[in-house]
Every structure is written in structure tokens, then in C-alpha cells.
N, CA and C of each residue as an Amber inpcrd file, in Angstrom:
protein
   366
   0.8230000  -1.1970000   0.0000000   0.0000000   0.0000000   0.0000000
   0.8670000   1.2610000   0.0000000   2.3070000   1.4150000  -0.5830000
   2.4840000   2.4000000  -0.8730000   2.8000000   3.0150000  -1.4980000
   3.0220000   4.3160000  -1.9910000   3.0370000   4.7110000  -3.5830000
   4.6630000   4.8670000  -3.7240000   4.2520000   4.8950000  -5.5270000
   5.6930000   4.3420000  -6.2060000   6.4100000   5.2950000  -6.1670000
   6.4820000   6.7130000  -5.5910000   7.5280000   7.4070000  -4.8310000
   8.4450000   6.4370000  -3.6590000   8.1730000   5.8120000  -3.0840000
   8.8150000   4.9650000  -1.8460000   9.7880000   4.4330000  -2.5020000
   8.9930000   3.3980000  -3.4480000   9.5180000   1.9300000  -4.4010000
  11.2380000   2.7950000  -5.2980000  10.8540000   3.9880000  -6.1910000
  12.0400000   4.5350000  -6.5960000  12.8780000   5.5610000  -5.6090000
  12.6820000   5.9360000  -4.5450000  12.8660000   6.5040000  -3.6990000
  14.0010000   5.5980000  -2.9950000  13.5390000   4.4100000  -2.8550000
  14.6360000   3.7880000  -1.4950000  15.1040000   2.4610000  -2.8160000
  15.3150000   2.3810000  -4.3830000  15.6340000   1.7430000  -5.4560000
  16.6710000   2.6380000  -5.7370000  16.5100000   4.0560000  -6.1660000
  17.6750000   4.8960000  -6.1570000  18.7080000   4.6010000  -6.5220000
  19.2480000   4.8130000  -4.9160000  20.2880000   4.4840000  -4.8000000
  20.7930000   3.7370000  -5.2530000  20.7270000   2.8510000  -4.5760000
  21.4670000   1.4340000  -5.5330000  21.4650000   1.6640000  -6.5310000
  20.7200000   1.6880000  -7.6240000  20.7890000   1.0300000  -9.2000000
  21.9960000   3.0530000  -9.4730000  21.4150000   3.8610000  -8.9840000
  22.3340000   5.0080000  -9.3490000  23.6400000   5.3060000  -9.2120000
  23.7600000   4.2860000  -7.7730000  25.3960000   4.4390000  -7.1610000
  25.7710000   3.3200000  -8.3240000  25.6750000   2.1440000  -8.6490000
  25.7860000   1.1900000  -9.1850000  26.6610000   2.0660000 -10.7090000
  25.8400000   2.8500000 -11.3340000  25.8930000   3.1410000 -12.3100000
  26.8070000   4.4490000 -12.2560000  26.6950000   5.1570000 -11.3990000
  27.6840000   6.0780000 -11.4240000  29.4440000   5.8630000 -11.3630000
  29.1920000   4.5430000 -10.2080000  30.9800000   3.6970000  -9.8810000
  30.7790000   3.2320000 -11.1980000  30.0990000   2.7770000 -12.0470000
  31.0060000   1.8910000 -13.5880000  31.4240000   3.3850000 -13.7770000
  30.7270000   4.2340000 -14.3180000  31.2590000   5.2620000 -15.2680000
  32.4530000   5.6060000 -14.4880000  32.4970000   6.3150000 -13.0710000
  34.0090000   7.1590000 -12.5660000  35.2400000   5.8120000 -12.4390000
  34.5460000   5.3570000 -12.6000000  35.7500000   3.6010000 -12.6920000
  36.2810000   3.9330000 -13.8770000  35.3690000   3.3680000 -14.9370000
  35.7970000   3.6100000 -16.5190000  36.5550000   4.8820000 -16.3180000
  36.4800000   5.8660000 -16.2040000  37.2910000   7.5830000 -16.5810000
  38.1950000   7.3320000 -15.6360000  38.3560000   6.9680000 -14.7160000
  39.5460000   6.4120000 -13.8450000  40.4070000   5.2690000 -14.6150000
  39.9320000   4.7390000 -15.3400000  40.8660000   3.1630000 -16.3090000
  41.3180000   2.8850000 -15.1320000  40.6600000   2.3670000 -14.1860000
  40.8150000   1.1680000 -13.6350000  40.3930000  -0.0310000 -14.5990000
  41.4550000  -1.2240000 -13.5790000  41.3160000  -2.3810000 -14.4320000
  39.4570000  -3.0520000 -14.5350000  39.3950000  -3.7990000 -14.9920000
  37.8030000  -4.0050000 -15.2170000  37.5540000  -5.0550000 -13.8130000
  38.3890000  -6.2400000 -13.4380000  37.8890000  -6.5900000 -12.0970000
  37.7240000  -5.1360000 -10.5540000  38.7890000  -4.5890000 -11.1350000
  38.3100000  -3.6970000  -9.9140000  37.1840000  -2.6230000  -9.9600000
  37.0980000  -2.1250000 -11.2790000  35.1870000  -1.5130000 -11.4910000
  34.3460000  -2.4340000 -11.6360000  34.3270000  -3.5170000 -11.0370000
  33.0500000  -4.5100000 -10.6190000  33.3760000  -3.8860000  -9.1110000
  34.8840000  -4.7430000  -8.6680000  34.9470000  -4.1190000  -7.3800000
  34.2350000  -2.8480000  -6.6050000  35.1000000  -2.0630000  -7.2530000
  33.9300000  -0.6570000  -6.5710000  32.4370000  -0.6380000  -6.6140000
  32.3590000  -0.8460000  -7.8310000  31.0040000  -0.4740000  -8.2620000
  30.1190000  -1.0050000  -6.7180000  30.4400000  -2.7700000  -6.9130000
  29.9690000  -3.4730000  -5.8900000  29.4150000  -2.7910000  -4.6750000
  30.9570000  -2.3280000  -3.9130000  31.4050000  -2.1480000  -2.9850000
  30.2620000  -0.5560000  -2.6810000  30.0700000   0.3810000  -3.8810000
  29.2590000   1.1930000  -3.6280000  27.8240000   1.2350000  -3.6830000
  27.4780000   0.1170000  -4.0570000  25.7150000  -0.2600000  -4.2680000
  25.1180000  -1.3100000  -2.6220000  26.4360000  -2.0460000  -2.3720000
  26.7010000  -3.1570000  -1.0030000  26.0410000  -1.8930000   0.0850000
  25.1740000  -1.9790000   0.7650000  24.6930000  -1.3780000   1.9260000
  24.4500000  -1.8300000   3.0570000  25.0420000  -2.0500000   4.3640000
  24.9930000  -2.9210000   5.5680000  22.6840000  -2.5130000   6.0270000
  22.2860000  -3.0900000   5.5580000  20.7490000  -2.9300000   5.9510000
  20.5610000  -3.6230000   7.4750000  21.1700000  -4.5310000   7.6920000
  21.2640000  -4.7250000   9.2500000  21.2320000  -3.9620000  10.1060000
  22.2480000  -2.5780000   9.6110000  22.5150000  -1.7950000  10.6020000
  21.1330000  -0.9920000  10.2110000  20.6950000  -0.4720000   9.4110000
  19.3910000   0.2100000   9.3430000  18.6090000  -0.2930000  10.0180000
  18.0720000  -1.4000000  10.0060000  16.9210000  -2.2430000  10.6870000
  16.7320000  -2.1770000  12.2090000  18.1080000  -2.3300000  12.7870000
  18.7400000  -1.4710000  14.1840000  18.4250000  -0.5590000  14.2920000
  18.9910000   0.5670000  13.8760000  18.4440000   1.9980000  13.8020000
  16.8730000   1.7130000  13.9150000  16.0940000   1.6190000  12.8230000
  14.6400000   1.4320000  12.8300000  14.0390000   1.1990000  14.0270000
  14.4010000  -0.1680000  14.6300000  13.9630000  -0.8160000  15.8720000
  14.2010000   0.0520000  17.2640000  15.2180000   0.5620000  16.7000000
  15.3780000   1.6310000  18.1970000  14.6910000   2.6440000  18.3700000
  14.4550000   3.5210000  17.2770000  14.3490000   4.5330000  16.9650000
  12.3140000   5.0570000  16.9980000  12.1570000   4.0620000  16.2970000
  10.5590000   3.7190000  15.9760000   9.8060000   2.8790000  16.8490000
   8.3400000   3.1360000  16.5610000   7.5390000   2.4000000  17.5850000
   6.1450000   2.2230000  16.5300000   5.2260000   1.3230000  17.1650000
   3.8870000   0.9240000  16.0650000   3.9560000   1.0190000  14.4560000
   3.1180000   2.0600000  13.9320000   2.7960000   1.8590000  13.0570000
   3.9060000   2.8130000  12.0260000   4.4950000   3.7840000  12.9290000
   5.9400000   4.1130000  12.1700000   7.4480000   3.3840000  12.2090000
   6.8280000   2.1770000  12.9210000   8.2960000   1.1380000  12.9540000
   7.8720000   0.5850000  11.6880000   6.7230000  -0.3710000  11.3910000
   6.1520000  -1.0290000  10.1160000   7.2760000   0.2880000   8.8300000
   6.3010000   1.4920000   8.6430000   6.8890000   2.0400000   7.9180000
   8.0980000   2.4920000   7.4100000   9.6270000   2.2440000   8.9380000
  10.7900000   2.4540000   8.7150000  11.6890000   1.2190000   8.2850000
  10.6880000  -0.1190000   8.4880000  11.2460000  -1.4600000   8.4260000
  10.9880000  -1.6670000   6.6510000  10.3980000  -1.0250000   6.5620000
   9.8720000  -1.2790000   4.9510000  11.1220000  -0.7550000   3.7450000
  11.8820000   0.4670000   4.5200000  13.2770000   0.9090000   3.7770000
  14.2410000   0.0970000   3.6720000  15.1210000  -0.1430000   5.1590000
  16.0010000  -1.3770000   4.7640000  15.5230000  -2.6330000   4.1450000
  14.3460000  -3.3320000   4.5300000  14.1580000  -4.4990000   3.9650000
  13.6230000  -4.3600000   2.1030000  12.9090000  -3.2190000   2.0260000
  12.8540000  -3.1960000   0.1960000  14.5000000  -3.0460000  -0.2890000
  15.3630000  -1.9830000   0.3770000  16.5140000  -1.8720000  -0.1750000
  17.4490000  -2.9480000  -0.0700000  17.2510000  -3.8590000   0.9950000
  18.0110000  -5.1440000   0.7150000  17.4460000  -6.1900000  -0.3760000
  16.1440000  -6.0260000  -0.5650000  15.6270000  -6.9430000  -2.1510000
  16.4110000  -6.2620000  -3.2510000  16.1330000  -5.0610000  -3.5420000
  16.8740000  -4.5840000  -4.1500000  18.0050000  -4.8470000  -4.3500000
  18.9340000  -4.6700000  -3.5470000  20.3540000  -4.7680000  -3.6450000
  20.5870000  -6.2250000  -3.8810000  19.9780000  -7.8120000  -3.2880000
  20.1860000  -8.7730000  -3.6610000  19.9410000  -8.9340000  -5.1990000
  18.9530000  -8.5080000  -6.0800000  18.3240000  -8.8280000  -7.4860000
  19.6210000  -7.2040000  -8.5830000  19.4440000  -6.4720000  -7.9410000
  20.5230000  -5.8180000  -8.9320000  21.8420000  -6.4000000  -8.8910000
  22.5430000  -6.0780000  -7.3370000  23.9310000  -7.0700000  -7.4360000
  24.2010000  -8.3750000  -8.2200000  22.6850000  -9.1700000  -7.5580000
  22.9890000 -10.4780000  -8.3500000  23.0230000 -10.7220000 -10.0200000
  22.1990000  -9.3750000 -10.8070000  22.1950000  -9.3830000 -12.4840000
  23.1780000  -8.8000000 -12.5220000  23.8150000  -7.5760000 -12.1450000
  25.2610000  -7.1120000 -12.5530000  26.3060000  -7.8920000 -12.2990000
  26.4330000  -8.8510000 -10.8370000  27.4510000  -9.4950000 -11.0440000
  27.7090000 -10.7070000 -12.0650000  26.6530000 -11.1620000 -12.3320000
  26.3900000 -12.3950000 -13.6270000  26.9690000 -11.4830000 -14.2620000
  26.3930000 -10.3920000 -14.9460000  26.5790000  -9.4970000 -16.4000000
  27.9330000  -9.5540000 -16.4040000  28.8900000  -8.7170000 -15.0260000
  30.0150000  -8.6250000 -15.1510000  31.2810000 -10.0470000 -16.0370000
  30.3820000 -10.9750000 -15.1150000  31.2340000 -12.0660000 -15.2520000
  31.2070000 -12.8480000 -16.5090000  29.6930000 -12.6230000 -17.4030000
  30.1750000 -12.8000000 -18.8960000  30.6250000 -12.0340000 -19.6380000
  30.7190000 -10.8590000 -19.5290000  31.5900000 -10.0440000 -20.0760000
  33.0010000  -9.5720000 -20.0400000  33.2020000 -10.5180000 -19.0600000
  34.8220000 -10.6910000 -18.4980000  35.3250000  -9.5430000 -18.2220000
  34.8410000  -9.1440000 -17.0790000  35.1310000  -8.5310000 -16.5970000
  35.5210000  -8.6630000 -15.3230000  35.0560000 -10.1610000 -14.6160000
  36.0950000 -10.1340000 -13.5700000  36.7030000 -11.4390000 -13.6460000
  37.7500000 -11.6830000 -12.6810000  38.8650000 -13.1380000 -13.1180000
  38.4940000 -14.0450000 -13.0110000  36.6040000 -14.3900000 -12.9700000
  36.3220000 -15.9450000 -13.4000000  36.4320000 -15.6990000 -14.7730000
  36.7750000 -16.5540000 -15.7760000  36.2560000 -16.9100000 -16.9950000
  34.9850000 -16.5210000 -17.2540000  34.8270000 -16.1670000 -18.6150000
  33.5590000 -16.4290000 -18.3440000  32.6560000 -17.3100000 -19.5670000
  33.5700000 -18.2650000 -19.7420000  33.2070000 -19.8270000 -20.3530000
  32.8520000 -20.8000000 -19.1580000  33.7540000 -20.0940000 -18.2490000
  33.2430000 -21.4030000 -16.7150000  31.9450000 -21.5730000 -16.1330000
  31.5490000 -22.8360000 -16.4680000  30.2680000 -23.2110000 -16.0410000
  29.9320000 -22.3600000 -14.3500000  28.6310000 -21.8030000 -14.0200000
  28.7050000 -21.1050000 -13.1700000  28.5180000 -21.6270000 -11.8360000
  28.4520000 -22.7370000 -11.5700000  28.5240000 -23.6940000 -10.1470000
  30.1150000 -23.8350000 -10.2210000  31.4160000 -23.7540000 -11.2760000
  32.2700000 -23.3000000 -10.7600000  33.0480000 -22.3410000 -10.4360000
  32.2070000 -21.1170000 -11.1210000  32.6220000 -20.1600000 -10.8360000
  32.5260000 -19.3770000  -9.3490000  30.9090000 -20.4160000  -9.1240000
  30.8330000 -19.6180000  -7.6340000  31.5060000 -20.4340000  -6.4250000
  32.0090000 -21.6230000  -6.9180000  32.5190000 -22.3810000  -5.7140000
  34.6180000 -21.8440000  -5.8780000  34.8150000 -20.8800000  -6.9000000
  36.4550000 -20.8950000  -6.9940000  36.8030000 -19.6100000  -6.5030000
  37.9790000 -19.6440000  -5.9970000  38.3610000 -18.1760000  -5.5360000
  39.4870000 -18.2710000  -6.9590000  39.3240000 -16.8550000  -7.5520000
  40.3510000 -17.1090000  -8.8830000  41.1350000 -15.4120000  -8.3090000
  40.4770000 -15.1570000  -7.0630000  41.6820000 -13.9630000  -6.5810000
  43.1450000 -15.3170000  -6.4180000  43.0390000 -16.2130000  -5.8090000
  43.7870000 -17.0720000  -5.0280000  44.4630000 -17.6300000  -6.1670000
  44.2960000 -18.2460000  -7.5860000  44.7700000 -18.6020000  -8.5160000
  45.3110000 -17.4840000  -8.5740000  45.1380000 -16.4870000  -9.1960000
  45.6810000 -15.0420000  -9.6490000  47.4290000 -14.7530000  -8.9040000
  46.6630000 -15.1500000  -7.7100000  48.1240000 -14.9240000  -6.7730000
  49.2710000 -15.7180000  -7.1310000  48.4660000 -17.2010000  -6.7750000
  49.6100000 -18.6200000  -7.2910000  50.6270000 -17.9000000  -8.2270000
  49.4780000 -17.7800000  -9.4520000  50.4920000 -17.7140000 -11.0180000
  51.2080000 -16.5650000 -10.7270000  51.1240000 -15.4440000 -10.1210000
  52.1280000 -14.2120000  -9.7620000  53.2450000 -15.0580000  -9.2620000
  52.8770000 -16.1200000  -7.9030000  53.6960000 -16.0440000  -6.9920000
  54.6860000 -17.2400000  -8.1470000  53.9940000 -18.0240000  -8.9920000
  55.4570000 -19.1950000  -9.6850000  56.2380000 -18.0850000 -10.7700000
  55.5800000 -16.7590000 -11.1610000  56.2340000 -16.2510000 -12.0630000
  57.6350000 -15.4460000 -11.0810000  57.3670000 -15.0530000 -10.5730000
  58.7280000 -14.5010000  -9.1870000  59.6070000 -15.5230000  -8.7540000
């Protein structure tokens, strides 16, 4: 029951920060795993700690209404993160492959390969 001011209101962010870190990434030429990195890192919002806040802060029928921010913005942030980070990763843009079937991509750390092959080339 509430209007779609709220819905793009507390969506925003995310999808805007999201989009603003690719671009100042790109004009920065950073490497392309690390403008996933940022990008990430600037759309990632601790909503736990909001929900805290909320609970302390609020009471009845304006707690309902402050619980409704962090928890839409954490749907949010799970369904955008989760299509950009796919996107990223077939577009190779970060150090999985992105021919690798994706049950191994999510079970490999390829920071940790990355290192190996540094560390036999030294």
C-alpha cells in the first residue's frame, strides 16, 4: 500500500550508485575486475545496521513504515547485485572466466589462482 515514490525513492540508490561507480571507474581506467569491485562495494549497503536503527528509533505503526526501507533496499540490492554481477562475469570482466560453467565459478576463488600464477612467475 504504498506509492511508487517509496519503491524509486529507497531503489535509487542502488541502481544510481551502481551506475555512477562503472562510469568514474571507466574515466579512472581502472582495471575491469576492480570496477566490478567498486562499483559493488558502492551499491553493497549494511541494511542490518538500518533495521537497528529502525527498531530503536521507531515504535507501532511508524516502525512497520521504517522497516519497509532497509528491507525493500536489501531486495533490491540482492536482485541488482545479483544481475550485474552475472553481467560482469560474462563479459569478463572479472577473473572468473567467463566460459566457466557457473557452479564453478561460484565455488572458486580465482583472486587465489591469480596470486599462485604471480607467486610461480617470481
Amino acid at each position: 500500500s504504498r506509492d511508487w515514490t517509496f519503491y524509486v525513492g529507497v531503489s535509487a540508490p542502488c541502481v544510481l550508485g551502481l551506475l555512477i561507480a562503472n562510469v568514474v571507474t571507466t574515466a579512472l581506467q581502472l582495471k575491469k575486475p576492480e570496477r566490478v569491485t567498486v562499483s559493488i562495494e558502492c551499491c553493497y549497503q549494511n541494511t542490518g545496521i538500518a533495521t537497528s536503527v529502525a527498531l530503536t528509533m521507531f515504535q507501532g505503526g511508524d516502525l512497520a513504515d521504517a522497516l519497509g526501507v532497509p528491507l525493500f533496499y536489501g531486495l533490491v540490492e540482492a536482485v541488482v547485485l545479483g544481475i550485474y554481477c552475472i553481467i560482469a562475469w560474462k563479459c569478463n570482466w572479472t577473473k572468473a572466466p567467463a566460459k566457466e560453467s557457473f557452479c564453478t565459478m561460484i565455488g572458486t576463488s580465482y583472486e587465489i589462482i591469480y596470486a599462485e600464477v604471480a607467486e610461480k612467475k617470481d
